[in-house]
Structures are given as structure tokens and as C-alpha cells.
C-alpha positions as CSV (number, residue, x, y, z in Angstrom):
1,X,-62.6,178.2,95.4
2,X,-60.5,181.2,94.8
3,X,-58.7,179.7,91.6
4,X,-61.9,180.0,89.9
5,X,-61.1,184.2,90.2
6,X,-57.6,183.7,88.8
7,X,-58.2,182.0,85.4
8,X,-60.1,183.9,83.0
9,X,-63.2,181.3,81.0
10,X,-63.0,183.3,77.6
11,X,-59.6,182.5,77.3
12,X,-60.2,178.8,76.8
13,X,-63.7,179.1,75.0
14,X,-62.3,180.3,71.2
15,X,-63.9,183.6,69.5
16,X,-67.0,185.0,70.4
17,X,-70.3,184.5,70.0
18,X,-70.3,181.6,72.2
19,X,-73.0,179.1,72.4
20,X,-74.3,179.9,76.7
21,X,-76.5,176.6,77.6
22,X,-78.6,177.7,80.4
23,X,-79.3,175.2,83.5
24,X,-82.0,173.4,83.3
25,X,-85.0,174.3,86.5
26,X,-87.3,171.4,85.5
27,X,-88.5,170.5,82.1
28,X,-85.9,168.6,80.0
29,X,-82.2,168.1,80.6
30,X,-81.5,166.8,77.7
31,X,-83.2,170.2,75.7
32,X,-81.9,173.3,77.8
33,X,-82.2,177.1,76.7
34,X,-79.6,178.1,74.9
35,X,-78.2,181.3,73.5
36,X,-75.1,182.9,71.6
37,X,-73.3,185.4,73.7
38,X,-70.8,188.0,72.9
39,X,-69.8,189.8,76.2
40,X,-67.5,187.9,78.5
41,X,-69.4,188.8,81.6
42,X,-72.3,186.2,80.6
43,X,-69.9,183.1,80.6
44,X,-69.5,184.2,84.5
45,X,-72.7,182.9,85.4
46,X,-73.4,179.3,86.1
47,X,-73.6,177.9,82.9
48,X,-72.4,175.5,80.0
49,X,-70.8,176.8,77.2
50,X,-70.2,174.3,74.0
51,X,-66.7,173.7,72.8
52,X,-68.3,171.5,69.8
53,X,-72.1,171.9,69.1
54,X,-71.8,169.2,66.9
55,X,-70.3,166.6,69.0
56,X,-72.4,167.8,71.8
57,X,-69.0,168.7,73.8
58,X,-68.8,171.7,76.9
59,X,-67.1,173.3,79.1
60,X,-68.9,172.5,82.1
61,X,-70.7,173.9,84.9
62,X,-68.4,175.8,87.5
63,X,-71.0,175.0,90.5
64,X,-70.7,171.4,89.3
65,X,-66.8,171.0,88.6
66,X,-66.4,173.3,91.9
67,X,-68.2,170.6,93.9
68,X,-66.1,168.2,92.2
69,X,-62.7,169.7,92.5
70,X,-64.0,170.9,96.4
71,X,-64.1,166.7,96.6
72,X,-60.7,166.6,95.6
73,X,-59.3,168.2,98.4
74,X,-56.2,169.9,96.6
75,X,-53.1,171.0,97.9
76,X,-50.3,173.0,97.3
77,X,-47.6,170.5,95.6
78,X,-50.2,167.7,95.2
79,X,-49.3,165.8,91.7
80,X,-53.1,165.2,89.3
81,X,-54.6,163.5,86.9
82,X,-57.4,165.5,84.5
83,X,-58.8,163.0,82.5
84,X,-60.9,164.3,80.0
85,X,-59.3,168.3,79.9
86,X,-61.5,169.8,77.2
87,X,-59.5,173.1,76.2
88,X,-57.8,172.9,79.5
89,X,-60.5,175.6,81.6
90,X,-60.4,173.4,84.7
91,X,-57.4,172.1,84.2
92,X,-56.2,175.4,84.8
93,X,-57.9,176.2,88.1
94,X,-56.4,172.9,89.1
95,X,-52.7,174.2,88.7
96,X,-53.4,177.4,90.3
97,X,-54.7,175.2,93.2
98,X,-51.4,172.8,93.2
99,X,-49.0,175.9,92.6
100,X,-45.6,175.3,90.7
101,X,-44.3,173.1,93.0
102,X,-47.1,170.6,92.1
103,X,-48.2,169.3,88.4
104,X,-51.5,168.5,86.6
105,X,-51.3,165.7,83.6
106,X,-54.1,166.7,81.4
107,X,-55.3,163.9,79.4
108,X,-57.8,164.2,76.8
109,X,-58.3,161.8,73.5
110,X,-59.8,164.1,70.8
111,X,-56.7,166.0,69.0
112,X,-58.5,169.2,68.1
113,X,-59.2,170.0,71.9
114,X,-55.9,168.3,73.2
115,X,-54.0,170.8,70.8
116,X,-56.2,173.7,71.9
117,X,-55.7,172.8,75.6
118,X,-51.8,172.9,74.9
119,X,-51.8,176.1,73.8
120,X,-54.4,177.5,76.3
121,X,-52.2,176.1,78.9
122,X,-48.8,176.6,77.5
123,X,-48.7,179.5,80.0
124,X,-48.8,176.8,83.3
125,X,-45.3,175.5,83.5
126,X,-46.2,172.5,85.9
127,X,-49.1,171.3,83.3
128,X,-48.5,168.3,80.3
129,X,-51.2,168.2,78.1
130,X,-51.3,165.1,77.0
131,X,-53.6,163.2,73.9
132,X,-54.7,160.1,75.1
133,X,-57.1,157.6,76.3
134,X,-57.6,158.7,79.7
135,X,-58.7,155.5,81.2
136,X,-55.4,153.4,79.8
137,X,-52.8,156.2,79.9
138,X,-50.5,156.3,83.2
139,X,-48.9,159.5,83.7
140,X,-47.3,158.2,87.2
141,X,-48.4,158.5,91.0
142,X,-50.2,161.2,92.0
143,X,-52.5,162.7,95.0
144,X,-55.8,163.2,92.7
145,X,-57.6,162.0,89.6
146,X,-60.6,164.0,87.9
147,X,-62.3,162.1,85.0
148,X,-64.3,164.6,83.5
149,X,-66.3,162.1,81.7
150,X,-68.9,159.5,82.4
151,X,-67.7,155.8,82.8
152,X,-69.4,152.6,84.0
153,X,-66.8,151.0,85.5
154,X,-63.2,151.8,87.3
155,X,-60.1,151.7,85.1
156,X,-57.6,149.5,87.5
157,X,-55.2,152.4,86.1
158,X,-56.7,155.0,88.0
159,X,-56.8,152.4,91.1
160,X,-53.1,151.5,91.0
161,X,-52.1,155.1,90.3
162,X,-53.2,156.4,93.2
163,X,-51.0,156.9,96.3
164,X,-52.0,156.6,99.6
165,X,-54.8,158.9,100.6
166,X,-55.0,159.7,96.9
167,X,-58.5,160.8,95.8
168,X,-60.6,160.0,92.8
169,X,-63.6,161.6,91.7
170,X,-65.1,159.6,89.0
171,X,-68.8,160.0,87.3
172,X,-70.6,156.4,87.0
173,X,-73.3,156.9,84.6
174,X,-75.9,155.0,82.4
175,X,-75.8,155.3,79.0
176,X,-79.1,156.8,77.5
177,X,-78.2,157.3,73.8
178,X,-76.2,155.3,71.1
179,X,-72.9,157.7,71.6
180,X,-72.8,156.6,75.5
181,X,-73.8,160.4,76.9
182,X,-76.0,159.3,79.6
183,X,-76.9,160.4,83.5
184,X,-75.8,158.8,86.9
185,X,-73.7,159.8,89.8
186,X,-70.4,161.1,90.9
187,X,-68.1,158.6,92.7
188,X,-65.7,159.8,95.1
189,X,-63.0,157.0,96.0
190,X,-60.0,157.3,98.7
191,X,-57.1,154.8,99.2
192,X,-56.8,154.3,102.8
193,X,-53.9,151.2,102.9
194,X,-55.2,148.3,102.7
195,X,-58.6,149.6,102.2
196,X,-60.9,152.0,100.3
197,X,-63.4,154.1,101.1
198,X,-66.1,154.8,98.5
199,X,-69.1,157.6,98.5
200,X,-71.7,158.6,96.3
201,X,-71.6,162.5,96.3
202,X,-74.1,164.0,94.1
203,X,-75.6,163.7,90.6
204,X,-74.3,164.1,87.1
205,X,-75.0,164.0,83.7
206,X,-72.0,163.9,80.7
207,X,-70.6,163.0,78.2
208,X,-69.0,159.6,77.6
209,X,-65.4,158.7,79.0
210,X,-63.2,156.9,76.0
211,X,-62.2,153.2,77.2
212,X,-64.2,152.9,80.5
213,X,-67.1,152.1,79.2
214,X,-68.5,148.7,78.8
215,X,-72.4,147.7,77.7
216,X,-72.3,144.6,80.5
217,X,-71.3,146.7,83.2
218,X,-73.4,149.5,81.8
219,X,-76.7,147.3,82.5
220,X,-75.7,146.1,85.7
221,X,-75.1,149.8,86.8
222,X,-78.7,150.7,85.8
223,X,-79.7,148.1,87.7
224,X,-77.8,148.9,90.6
225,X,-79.0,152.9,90.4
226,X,-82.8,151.0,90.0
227,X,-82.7,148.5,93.0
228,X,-80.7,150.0,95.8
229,X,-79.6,153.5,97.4
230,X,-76.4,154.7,95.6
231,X,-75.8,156.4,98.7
232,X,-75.4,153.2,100.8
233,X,-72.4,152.4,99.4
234,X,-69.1,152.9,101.7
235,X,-66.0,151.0,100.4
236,X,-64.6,150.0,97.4
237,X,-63.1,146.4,97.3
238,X,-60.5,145.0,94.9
239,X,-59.5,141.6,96.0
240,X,-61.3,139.3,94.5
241,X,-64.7,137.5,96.3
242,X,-68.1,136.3,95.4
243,X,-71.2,138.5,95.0
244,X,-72.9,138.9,98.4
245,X,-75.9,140.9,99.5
246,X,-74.0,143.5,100.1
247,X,-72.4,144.2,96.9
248,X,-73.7,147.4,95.2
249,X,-72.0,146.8,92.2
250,X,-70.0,143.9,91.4
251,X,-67.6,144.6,88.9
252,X,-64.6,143.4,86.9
253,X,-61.5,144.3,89.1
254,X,-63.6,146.3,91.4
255,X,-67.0,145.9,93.6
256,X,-68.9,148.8,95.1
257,X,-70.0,147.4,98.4
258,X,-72.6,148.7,100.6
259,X,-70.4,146.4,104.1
């Protein structure tokens, strides 16, 4: 993705030294190398970099969120949704993808990083940074939604929000601590009038998503990761029916099926 080249990491990362977390090539995911950093060139390689060590918070990995916004099939003019914008980094590639005829609505709930993604991004004319519950706050129609953070369930906003064709790339994760920061897999849905289609498409691990998450749907979710193939499921269903064999996950609003 060529945006990546055009938006420069440092700018949205504070004052150096910054906090590099290394990927992780087996041992533990959840204790990776880390190390503080002081020339720019080292936040070019494929690495984390903390935003907030003490809320466990970063900017995340570019091959990761380049496979993600890669899913998202951009466009020149396209209208988004970045739920969960951080200090705004990838919400930035984002509007260099849509161009100024298009707009990205960055939505994130803590104030510190909403404010510092306002002024990171006060540069992008056609991007509203907005502080907010991602999952509850409707910014409108639009072509594409990101949530950058891991939910167990899918918020009917981001459903209804979504114009026809419109793409959402969601993580569905498993809690695996008492803040909610947990491991699972991304989603990627499409609306295709008066279906959906729904695909698995590759694994993730992050932190929680603010108002999509819900300890029911949270255990039924590990179960469904435990007891069948994510990657069987194929559509996404929304009218209302009773749990059948093929039902991946049967949700509130929403059932992942495998038909």
C-alpha cells in the first residue's frame, strides 16, 4: 500500500525514546522484546510501538493493519469509519487512500489519544476526529468500517451503517484477562442486498473494543473458536431464526453461519 510511504509514523508516536515492541517468533505473545528507540528509522520496521505503557495501548503492526486495510478494498472518494483511531497513524494512510474527495470519521473513546489524533490529523481536511464509543456512535453511511479493537459481537450500528457493498473488517476475540485484551480472529463482512457475506481472514490479538463487548457472547465465541473451523463460516445472517447446525455463532441481532 503506497499510503503507508506518504505518512510519516514519528509524527503520530510523541517524543522520542519510544517504546519498539518486537514481534513475537514463538515463545510468548503476551511477553515480547521490547526496547526504547531514538532514531526514526527503527519505527519503519514491522513493529509495535506503545502509545500508553501503562494502559497496554499501541500503535499497531503495519503488516497487520496493511492486511486489514488491503481487506478493505479502499477507494478514491470512499466515505470510512476508524473505530478505535489511536493518535490517528492509520487513520491517516486511510485518508491518503480516499483522497479529498472522500472522508474518514475517526472515532476513538479515550480523550487523551482522541485530542492527540485531532491534532496529528488536523492537517487532513476530509478527517473528523471524533471522541466516542465506537460501537454506539453513527457518523452516517459510508463504504468501509475498521474497528481497531477486539469485540465479541457485531454492533447493529456498524451493520445498518453500511451501504451496499460496504465492507467491515472487525476483530472477534476472546477475552484472556480481566481488562478484556484477549486473542481471536479478524472478520471481514460485505453487504451484498439482501444478503451478507462473511469470512474469517487471519488472526489477531488486541486490545478491547469499548461497548462491543459482552461476557455471554464472549463464552459462546470461545466455544465456537473451540468446536468448529472459523474458516467455514460464509454469510452473515440478520433476520431472525432458530439455532441450526449450521450456525457458527448465534448471536444477538446477528448469527455467523457456516450455510
Amino acid at each position: 500500500m503506497h499510503a503507508l510511504s506518504r505518512v510519516p509514523r514519528e509524527a503520530f508516536l510523541g517524543t522520542p525514546p519510544w517504546r519498539v515492541i518486537a514481534p513475537v517468533v514463538g515463545g510468548n505473545p503476551l511477553k515480547p522484546d521490547t526496547s526504547l528507540e531514538t532514531a526514526p528509522e527503527q519505527l519503519y520496521r514491522d513493529v509495535l510501538v506503545s502509545i500508553d505503557r501503562e494502559r497496554r495501548l499501541n500503535n499497531g503492526q503495519p503488516s497487520s493493519l496493511a492486511a486489514w486495510l488491503e481487506a478493505l478494498e479502499l477507494a478514491e472518494g470512499d466515505r470510512v469509519r476508524h473505530v478505535g483511531a489511536g493518535t490517528g497513524y492509520y487513520t491517516a494512510i486511510m485518508a491518503e487512500v480516499v483522497g479529498p474527495t472522500g472522508h474518514v470519521f475517526a472515532l476513538e473513546c479515550e480523550p487523551d489519544l482522541a485530542a492527540r489524533a485531532g491534532e496529528n490529523l488536523a492537517g487532513y481536511p476530509q478527517v473528523t476526529v471524533v471522541c466516542s464509543d465506537g460501537s454506539s456512535h453513527d457518523s452516517g453511511p459510508c463504504d468501509a468500517i475498521l474497528v481497531n479493537a477486539g469485540a465479541t459481537h457485531l454492533s447493529p450500528v456498524w451493520l445498518d451503517s453500511l451501504r451496499t457493498s460496504g465492507r467491515l473488517v472487525v476483530p472477534l476475540t476472546v477475552a484472556r484477562d480481566g481488562q478484556g485484551r484477549g486473542f481471536g480472529r479478524m472478520l471481514k463482512v460485505v453487504r451484498r442486498d439482501p444478503d451478507w457475506e462473511a469470512r474469517f481472514i487471519g488472526a489477531v490479538g488486541i486490545y478491547p473494543c469499548m461497548g462491543a463487548r459482552d461476557p455471554e457472547t464472549n463464552r459462546r465465541l470461545e466455544r465456537a473458536y473451540r468446536e468448529a473451523e472459523a474458516t467455514s463460516v460464509r454469510r452473515l445472517i440478520r433476520s431472525p431464526h432458530e439455532r441450526t447446525e449450521t450456525c457458527w455463532l448465534h448471536g444477538d441481532g446477528f448469527c455467523l453461519s457456516r450455510e
